[in-house]
NUKE-547510 format. One record per residue (C-alpha): residue number from 1; residue in one letter; x, y, z. Coordinates in pm, whole numbers, plus 50000, padded with zeros to 5 digits. Example, Ala and Ser with C-alpha at 12.3 -4.5 7.8 and 13.67 -1.06 7.14 Angstrom:
NUKE-547510
n->1; res->A; X->51230; Y->49550; Z->50780
n->2; res->S; X->51367; Y->49894; Z->50714
END
This chain:
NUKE-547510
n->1; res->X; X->29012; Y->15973; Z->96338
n->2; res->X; X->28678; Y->15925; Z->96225
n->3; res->X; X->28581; Y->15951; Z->95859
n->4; res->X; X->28231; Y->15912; Z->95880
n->5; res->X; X->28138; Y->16047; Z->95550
n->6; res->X; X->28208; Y->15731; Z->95367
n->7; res->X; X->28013; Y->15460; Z->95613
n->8; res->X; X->27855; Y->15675; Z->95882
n->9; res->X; X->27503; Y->15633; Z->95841
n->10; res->X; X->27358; Y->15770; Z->95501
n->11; res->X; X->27693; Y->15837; Z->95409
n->12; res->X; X->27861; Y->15789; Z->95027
n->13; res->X; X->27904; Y->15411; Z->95099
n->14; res->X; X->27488; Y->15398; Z->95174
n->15; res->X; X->27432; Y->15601; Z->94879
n->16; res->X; X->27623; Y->15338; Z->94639
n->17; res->X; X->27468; Y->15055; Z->94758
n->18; res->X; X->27158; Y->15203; Z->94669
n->19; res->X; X->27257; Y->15314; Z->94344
n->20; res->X; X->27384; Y->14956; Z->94282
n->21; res->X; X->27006; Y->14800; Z->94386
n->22; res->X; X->26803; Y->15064; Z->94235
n->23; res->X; X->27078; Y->15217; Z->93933
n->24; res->X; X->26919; Y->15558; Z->93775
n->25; res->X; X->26602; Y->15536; Z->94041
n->26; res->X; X->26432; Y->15829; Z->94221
n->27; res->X; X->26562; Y->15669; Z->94532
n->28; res->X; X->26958; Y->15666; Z->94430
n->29; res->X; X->26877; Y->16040; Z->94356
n->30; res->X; X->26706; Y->16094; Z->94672
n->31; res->X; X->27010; Y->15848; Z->94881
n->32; res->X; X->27306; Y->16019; Z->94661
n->33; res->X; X->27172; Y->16386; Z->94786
n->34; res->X; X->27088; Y->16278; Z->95149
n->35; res->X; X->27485; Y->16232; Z->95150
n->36; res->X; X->27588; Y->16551; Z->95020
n->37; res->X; X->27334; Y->16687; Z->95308
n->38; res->X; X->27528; Y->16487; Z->95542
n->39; res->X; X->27835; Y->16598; Z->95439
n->40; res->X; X->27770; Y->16956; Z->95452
n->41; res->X; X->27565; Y->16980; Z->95743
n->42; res->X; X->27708; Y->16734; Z->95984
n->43; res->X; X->28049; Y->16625; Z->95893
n->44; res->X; X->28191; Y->16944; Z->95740
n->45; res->X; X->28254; Y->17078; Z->96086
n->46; res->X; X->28119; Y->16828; Z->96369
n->47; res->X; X->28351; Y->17033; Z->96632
n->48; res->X; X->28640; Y->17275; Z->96657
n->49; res->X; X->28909; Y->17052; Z->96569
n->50; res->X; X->28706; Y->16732; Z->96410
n->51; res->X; X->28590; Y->16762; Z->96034
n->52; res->X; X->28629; Y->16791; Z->95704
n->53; res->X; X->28688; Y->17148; Z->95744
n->54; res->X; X->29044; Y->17122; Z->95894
n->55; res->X; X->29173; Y->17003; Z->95550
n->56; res->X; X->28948; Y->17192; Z->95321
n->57; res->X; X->28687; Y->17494; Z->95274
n->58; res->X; X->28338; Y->17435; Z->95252
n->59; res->X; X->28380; Y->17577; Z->94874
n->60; res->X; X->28613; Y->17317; Z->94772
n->61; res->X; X->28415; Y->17081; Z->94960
n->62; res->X; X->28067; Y->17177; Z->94803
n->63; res->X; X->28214; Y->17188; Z->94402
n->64; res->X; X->28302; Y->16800; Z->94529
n->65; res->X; X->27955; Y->16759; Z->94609
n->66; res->X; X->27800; Y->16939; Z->94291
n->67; res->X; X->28057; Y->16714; Z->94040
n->68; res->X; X->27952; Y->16397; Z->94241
n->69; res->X; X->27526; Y->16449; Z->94214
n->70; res->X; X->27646; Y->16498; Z->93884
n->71; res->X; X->27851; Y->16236; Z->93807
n->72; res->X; X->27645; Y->15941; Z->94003
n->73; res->X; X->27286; Y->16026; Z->93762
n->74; res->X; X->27514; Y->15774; Z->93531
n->75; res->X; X->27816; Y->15633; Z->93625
n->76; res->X; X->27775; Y->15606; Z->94067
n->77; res->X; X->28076; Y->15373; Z->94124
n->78; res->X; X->28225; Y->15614; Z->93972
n->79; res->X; X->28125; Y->15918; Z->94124
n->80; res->X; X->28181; Y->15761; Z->94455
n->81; res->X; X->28526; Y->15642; Z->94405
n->82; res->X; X->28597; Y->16024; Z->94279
n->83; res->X; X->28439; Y->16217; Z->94577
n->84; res->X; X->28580; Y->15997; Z->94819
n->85; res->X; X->28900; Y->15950; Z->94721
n->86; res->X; X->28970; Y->16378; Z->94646
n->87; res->X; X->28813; Y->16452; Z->95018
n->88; res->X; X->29089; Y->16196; Z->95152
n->89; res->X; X->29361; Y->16287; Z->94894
n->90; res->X; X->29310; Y->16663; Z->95107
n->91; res->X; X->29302; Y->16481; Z->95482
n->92; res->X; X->29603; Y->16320; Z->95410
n->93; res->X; X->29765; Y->16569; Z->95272
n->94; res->X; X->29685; Y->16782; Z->95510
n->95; res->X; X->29858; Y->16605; Z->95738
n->96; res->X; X->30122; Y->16473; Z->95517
n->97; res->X; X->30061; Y->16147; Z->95551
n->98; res->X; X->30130; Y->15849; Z->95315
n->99; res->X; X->29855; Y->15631; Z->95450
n->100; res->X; X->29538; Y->15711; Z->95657
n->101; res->X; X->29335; Y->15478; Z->95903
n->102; res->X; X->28976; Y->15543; Z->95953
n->103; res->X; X->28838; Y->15443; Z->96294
n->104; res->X; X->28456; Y->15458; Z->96212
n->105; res->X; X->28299; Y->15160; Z->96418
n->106; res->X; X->28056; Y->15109; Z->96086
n->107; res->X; X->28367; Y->15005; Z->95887
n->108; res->X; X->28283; Y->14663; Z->96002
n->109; res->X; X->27916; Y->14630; Z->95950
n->110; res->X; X->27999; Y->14814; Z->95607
n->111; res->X; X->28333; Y->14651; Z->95465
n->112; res->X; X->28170; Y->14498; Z->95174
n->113; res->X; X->28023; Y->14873; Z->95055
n->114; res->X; X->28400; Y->14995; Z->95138
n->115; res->X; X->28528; Y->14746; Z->94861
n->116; res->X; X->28356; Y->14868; Z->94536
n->117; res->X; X->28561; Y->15243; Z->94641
n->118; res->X; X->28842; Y->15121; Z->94818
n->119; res->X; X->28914; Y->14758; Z->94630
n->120; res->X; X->29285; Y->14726; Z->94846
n->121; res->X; X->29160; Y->14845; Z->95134
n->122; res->X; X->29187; Y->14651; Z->95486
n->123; res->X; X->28936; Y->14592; Z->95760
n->124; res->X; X->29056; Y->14541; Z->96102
n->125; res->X; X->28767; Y->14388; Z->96291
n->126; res->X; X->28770; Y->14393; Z->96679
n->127; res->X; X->28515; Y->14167; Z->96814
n->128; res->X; X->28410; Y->14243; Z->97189
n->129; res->X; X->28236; Y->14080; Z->97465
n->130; res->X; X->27834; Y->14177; Z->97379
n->131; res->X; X->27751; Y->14258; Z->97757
n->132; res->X; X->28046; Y->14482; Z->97791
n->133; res->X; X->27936; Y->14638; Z->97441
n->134; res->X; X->27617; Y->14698; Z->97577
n->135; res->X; X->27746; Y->14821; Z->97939
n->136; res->X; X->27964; Y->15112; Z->97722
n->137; res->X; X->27639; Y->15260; Z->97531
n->138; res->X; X->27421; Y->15296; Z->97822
n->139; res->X; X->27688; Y->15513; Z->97951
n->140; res->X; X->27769; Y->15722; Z->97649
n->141; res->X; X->27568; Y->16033; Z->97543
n->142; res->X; X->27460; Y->15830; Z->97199
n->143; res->X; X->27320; Y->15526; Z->97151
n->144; res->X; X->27038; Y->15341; Z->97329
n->145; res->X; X->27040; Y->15431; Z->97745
n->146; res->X; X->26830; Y->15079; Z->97808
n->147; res->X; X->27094; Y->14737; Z->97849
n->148; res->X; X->26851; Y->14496; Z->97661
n->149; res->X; X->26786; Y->14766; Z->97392
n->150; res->X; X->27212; Y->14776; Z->97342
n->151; res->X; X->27215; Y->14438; Z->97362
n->152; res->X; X->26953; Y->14409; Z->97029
n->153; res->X; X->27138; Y->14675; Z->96902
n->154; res->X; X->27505; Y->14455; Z->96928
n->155; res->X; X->27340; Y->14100; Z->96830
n->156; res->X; X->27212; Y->14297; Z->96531
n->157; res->X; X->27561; Y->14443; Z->96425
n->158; res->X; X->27699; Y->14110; Z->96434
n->159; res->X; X->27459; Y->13936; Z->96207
n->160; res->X; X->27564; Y->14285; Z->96003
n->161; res->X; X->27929; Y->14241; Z->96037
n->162; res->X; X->27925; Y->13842; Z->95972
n->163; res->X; X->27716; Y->13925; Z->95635
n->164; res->X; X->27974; Y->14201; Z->95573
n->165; res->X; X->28278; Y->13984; Z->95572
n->166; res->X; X->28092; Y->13725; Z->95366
n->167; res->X; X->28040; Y->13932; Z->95055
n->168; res->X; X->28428; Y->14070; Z->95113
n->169; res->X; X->28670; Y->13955; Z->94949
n->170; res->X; X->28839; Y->13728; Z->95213
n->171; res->X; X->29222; Y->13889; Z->95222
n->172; res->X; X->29073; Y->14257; Z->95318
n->173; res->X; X->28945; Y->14154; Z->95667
n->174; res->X; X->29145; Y->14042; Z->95962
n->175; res->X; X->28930; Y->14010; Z->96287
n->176; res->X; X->29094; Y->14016; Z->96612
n->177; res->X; X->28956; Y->13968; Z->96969
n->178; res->X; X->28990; Y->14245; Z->97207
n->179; res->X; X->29086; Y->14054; Z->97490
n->180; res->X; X->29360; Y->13917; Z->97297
n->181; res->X; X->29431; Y->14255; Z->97162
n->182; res->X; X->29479; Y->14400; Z->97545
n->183; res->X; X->29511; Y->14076; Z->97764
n->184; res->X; X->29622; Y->13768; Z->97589
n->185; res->X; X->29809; Y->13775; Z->97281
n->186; res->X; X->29912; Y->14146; Z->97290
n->187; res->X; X->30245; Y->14105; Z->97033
n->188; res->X; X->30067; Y->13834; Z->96856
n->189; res->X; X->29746; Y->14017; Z->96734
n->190; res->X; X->29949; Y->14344; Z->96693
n->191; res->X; X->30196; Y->14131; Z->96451
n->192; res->X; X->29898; Y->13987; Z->96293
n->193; res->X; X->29774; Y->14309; Z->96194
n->194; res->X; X->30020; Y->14457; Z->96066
n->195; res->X; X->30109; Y->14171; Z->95832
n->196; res->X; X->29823; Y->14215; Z->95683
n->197; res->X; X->29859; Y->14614; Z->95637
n->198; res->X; X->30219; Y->14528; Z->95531
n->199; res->X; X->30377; Y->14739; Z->95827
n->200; res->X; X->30668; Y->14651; Z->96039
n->201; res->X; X->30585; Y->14599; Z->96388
n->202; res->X; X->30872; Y->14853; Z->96583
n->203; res->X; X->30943; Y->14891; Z->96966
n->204; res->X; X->30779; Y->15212; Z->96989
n->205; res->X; X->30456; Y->15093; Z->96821
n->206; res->X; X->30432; Y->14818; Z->97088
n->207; res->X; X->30525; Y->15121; Z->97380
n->208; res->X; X->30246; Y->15259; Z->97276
n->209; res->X; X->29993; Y->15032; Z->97282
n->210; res->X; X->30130; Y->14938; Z->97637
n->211; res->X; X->30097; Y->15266; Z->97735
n->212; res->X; X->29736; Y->15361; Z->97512
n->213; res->X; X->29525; Y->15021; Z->97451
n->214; res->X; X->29539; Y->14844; Z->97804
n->215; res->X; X->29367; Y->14646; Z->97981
n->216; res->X; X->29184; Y->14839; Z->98263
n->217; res->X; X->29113; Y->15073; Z->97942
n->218; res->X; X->28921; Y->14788; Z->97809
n->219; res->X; X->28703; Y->14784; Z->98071
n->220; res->X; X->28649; Y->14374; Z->98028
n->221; res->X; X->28389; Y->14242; Z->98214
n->222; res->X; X->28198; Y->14590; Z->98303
n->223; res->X; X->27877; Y->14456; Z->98272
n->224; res->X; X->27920; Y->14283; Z->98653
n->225; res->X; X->28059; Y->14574; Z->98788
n->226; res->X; X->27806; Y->14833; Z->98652
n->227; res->X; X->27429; Y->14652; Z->98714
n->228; res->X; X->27339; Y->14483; Z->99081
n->229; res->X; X->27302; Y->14146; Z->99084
n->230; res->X; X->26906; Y->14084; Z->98949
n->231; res->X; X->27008; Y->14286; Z->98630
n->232; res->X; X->27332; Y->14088; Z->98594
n->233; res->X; X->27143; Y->13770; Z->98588
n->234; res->X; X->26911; Y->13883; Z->98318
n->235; res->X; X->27148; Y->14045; Z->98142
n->236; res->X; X->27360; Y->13728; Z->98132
n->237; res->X; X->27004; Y->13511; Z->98051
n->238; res->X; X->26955; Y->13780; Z->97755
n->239; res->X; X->27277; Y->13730; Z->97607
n->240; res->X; X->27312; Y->13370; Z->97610
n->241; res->X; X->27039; Y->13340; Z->97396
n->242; res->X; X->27139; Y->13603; Z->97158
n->243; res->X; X->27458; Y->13385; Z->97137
n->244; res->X; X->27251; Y->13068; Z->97027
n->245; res->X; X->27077; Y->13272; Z->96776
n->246; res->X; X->27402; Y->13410; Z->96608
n->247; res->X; X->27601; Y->13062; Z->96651
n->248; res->X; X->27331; Y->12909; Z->96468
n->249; res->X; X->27373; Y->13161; Z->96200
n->250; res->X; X->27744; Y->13111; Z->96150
n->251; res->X; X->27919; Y->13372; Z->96368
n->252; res->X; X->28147; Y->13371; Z->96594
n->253; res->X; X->28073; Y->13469; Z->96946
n->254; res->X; X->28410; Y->13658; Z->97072
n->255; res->X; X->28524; Y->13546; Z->97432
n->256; res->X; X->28428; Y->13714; Z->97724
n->257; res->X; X->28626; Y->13812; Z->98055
END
């Protein structure tokens, strides 16, 4: 699932890295209680089933909050590593689990704010065709509705992610290519990651990723399919420069179908 109090948008992970620019500063305050908002008010309980309230009550929850606002007035690595760390200590117990995977997309843009809480933690990257990126939002009930806007909105993640992995330490991130992931190197790229997360790769892992993460799921090379042929041309125009731009700035431009 989603965790999205710790790198959703004004989340702890935000808060930190303002505490870290600006340490003791009306704006940490200001950042370090937008994300108890946050927490409260729109990941306590985002639906029936998805939020923090499934593992805890909003009382536990809130004395979390109040030891934190305390706590980061003077020590915020600290308070961050503490907040963080209980909330999941109750998710995965919850669920008895050993070891928990958050699938927040911000992870990537956001691994180097992950690090200073989580220093062992592990950032799977999957890089995706731009165009296709940008065909998915416009169809979604968040995010932009306009192609080109999308588009702005993926180049710009990118330049995030790149910087993201730069200030990481190198061994936490593994990036992968989703067309590798559900086209060309299925095994490979599965055995990759889990290497890296130090889990055996099973047979009923891989049955499930033949059954769950497949191609036609992927929806590689949507962007033709979903826009007549004018748009397609533009989009295609739009993106190839957007891929100049980011080559030029170091990153890698993940392959298209």
């Amino acid at each position: 699932m989603e965790v999205r109090f710790i790198t959703g948008n004004d989340g702890i992970a935000d808060a930190l890295a303002v505490a870290t620019r600006k340490p003791g500063s009306p704006k940490a305050e200001a950042a370090a209680r937008l994300a108890v908002s946050r927490i409260l008010e729109r990941w306590f309980e985002r639906a029936p089933n998805v939020g923090l309230h499934t593992s805890m009550t909003r009382d536990e929850v809130s004395e979390l909050c109040e030891v934190y606002l305390e706590q980061t007035q003077t020590d915020p690595l600290a308070a961050a590593r503490s907040i963080t760390h209980a909330i999941m200590a109750k998710v995965a117990g919850a669920l008895q689990a050993e070891r928990w995977v958050d699938t927040t997309p911000a992870n990537a843009r956001k691994a180097d704010r992950v690090e200073p809480i989580y220093p062992e933690s592990m950032v799977i990257i999957v890089n995706r065709d731009g165009r296709d990126v940008a065909a998915s939002f416009v169809h979604q009930t968040f995010g932009p509705d306009d192609v080109f806007v999308a588009l702005d909105q993926w180049e710009q993640r990118m330049l995030r992610i790149h910087q993201a992995v730069a200030n990481s330490r190198p061994e936490r991130i593994v990036q992968v290519d989703l067309v590798d992931l559900v086209r060309t190197a299925r095994e490979e790229t599965v055995s990759r990651i889990c290497a890296a997360i130090d889990v055996p790769v099973d047979s009923q892992m891989l049955e499930w990723f033949d059954e769950n993460v497949t191609a036609d799921g992927a929806h590689g090379g949507r962007w033709r399919r979903d826009f007549d042929a004018d748009l397609v041309a533009q989009i295609d125009d739009a993106y190839l420069a957007m891929c100049e731009r980011l080559v030029a700035a170091g990153v890698s431009i993940p392959p298209g179908e």
